[in-house]
C-alpha positions as CSV (number, residue, x, y, z in Angstrom):
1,X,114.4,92.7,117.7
2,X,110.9,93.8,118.5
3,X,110.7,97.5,119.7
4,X,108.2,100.2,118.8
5,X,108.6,104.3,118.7
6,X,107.0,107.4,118.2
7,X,107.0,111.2,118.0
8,X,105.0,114.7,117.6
9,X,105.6,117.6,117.1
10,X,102.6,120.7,116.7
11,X,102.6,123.3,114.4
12,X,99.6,126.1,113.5
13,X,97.1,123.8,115.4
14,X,98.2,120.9,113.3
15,X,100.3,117.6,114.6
16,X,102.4,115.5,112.7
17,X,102.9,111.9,114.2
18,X,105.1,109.4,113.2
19,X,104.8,105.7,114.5
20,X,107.3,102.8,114.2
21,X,107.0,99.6,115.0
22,X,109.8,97.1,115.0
23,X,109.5,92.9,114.6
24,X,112.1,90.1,113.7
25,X,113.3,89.7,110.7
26,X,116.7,88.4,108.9
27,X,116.8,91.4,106.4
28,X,115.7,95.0,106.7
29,X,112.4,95.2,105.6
30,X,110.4,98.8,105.2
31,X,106.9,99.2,104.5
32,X,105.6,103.0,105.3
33,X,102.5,104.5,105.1
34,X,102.2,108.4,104.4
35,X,99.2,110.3,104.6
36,X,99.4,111.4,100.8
37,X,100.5,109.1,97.9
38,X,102.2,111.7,96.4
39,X,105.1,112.6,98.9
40,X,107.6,110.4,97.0
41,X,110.6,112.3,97.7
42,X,110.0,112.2,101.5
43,X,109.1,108.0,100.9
44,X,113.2,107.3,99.7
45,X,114.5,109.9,102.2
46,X,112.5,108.1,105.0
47,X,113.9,105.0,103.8
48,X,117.4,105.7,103.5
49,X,116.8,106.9,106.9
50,X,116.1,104.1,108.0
51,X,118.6,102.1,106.2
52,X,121.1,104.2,108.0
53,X,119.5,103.2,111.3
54,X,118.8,99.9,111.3
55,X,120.9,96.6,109.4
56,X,117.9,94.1,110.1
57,X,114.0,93.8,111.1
58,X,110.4,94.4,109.8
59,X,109.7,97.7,110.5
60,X,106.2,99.6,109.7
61,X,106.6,103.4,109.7
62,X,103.0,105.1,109.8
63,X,103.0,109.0,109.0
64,X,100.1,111.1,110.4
65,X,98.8,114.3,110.5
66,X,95.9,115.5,112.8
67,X,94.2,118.7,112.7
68,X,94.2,119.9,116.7
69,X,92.9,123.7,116.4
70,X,89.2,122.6,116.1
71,X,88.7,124.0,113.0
72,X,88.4,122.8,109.5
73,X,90.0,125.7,107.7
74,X,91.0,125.2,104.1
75,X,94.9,125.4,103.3
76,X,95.9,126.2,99.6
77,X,98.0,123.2,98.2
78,X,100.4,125.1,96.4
79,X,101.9,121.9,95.0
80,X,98.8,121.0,93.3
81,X,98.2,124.1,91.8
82,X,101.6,124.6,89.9
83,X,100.8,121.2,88.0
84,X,97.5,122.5,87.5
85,X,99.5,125.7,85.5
86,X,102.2,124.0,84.4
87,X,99.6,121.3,82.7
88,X,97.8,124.4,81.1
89,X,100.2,126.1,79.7
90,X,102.1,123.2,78.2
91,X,98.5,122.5,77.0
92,X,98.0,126.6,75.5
93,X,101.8,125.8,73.5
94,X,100.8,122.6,72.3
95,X,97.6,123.9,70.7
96,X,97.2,125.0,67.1
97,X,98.7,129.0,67.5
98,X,95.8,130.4,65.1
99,X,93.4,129.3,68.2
100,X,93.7,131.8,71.3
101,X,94.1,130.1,74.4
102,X,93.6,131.8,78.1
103,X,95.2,130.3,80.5
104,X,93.2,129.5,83.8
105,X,92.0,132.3,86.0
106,X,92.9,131.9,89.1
107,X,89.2,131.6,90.7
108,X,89.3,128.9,88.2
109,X,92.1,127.4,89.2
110,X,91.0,127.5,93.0
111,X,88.1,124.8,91.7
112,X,90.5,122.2,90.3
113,X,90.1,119.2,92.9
114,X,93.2,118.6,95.1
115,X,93.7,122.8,94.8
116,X,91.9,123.6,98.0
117,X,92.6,121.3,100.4
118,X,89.9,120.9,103.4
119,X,92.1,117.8,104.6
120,X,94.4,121.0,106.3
121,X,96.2,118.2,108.7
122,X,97.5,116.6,105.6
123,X,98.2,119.6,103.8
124,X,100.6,120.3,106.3
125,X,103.3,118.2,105.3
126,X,103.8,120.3,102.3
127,X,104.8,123.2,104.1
128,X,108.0,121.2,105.7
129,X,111.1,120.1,102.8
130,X,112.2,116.3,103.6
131,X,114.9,117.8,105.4
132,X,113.0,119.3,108.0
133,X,110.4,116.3,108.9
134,X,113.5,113.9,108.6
135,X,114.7,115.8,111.7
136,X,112.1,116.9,113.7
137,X,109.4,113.9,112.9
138,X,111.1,110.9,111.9
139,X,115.1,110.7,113.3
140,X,113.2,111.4,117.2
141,X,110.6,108.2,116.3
142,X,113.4,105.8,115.3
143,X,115.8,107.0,117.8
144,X,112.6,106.2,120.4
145,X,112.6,102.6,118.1
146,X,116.5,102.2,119.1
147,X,116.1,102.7,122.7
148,X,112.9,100.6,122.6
149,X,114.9,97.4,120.9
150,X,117.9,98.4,123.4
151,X,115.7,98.0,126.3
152,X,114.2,94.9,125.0
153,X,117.5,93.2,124.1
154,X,118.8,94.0,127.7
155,X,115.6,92.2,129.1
156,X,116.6,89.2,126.6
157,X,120.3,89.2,127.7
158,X,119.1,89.3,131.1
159,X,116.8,86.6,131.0
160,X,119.4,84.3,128.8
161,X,122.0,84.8,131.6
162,X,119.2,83.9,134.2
163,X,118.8,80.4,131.8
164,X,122.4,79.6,131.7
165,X,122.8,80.0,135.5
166,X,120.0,77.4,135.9
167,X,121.7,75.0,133.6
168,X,124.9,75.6,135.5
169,X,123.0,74.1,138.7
170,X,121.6,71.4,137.2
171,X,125.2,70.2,136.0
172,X,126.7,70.5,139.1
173,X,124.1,68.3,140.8
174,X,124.2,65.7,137.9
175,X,128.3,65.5,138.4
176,X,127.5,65.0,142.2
177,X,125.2,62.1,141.1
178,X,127.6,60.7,138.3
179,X,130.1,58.8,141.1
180,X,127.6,56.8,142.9
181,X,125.4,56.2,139.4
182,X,128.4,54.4,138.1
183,X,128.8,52.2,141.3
184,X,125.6,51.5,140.8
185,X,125.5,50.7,137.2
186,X,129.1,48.8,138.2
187,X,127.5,46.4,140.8
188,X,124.3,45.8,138.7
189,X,126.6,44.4,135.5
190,X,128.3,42.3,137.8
191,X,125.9,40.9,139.5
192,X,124.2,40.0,136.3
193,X,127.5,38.4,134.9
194,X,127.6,36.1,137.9
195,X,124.5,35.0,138.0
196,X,124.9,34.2,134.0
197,X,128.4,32.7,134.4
198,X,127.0,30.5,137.3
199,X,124.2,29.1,135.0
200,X,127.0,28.1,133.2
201,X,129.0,26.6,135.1
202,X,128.1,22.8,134.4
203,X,131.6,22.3,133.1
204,X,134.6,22.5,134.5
205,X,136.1,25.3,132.0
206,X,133.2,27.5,133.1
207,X,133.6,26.9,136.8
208,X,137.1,28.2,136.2
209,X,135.9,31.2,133.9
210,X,133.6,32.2,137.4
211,X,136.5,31.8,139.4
212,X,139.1,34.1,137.1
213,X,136.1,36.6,136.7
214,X,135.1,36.9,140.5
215,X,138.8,37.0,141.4
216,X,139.1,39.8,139.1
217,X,136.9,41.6,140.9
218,X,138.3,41.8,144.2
219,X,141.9,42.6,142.1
């Protein structure tokens, strides 16, 4: 069932969108599109979501984030930053110990690409769990979808309904022409055997065969 849906929500000058769009299909098939290729986690959650939802259809989920405020302030991607660490200091125990290692000042660390984010709209997805955009972005969107494909299938059952009350019509008149069709048909085959039995009817056996046969008629 076709069917699309969508929903908002603002937070710190920032809105998240989520978009779903709904087309036939004999299996359930998902293909989403997040704003950052590493959100993983939130990927299988929005797809058992879905799965949950929904037994059949192609359905495209697009996840957005807009910056609204006017600015472009830098946010702090936390997320990036703990790998950043983590990396080094796996990197300062892995090292020969008779070298001295320092781990990454953080004004350092603040350079690393991906560390400061200027993309702030995208950033803030990291500052929701799964949880929390499940239910405030995604469950409203493919609710939205439901009642979308609802709507539609009403229109469709409506519309089907409207069909099979034509096709009842046209029955009816084609039984109230299916009497006099046959009494037509009827008197058109005997006609032509009469004329054929009458073009044989040189002998006497066939003069009698036109007699038994229009006698049988009037029986």
């Amino acid at each position: 069932m076709t069917g699309y849906g969508e929903a908002q929500f603002k937070v710190d000058g920032i809105q998240l969108s989520c978009r779903v769009r709904s087309l036939n299909h004999r299996f359930l098939d998902i293909k989403l599109r997040l704003p950052r290729f590493e959100l993983l986690a939130l990927d299988m959650a929005i797809r058992r979501q879905v799965s949950r939802s929904f037994e059949r259809g192609a359905i495209e989920i697009s996840v957005s984030a807009e910056n609204t405020s006017g600015t472009a302030d830098k946010i702090l991607n936390f997320q990036v930053a703990h790998r950043y660490w983590e990396a080094a200091g796996k990197l300062a125990k892995d090292l020969p110990k008779k070298k001295k290692v320092d781990l990454p000042s953080i004004d350092t660390l603040l350079r690393l690409p991906g560390v400061i984010d200027s993309s702030s709209a995208e950033s803030a997805l990291n500052e929701f769990t799964e949880d929390e955009l499940l239910e405030k972005l995604i469950e409203p969107a493919l609710k939205s979808l439901k009642k979308s494909r609802q709507g539609e299938g009403k229109k469709l059952f409506e519309h089907l309904i409207e069909l099979l009350e034509q096709l009842d019509g046209h029955l009816r008149a084609i039984e109230g022409l299916e009497a006099p069709e046959k009494e037509k048909l009827r008197n058109t085959l005997t006609q032509r055997a009469r004329e054929t039995l009458r073009l044989l009817s040189n002998t006497s056996e066939n003069t009698a065969n036109l007699h038994d046969f229009e006698k049988r008629l009037h029986e």
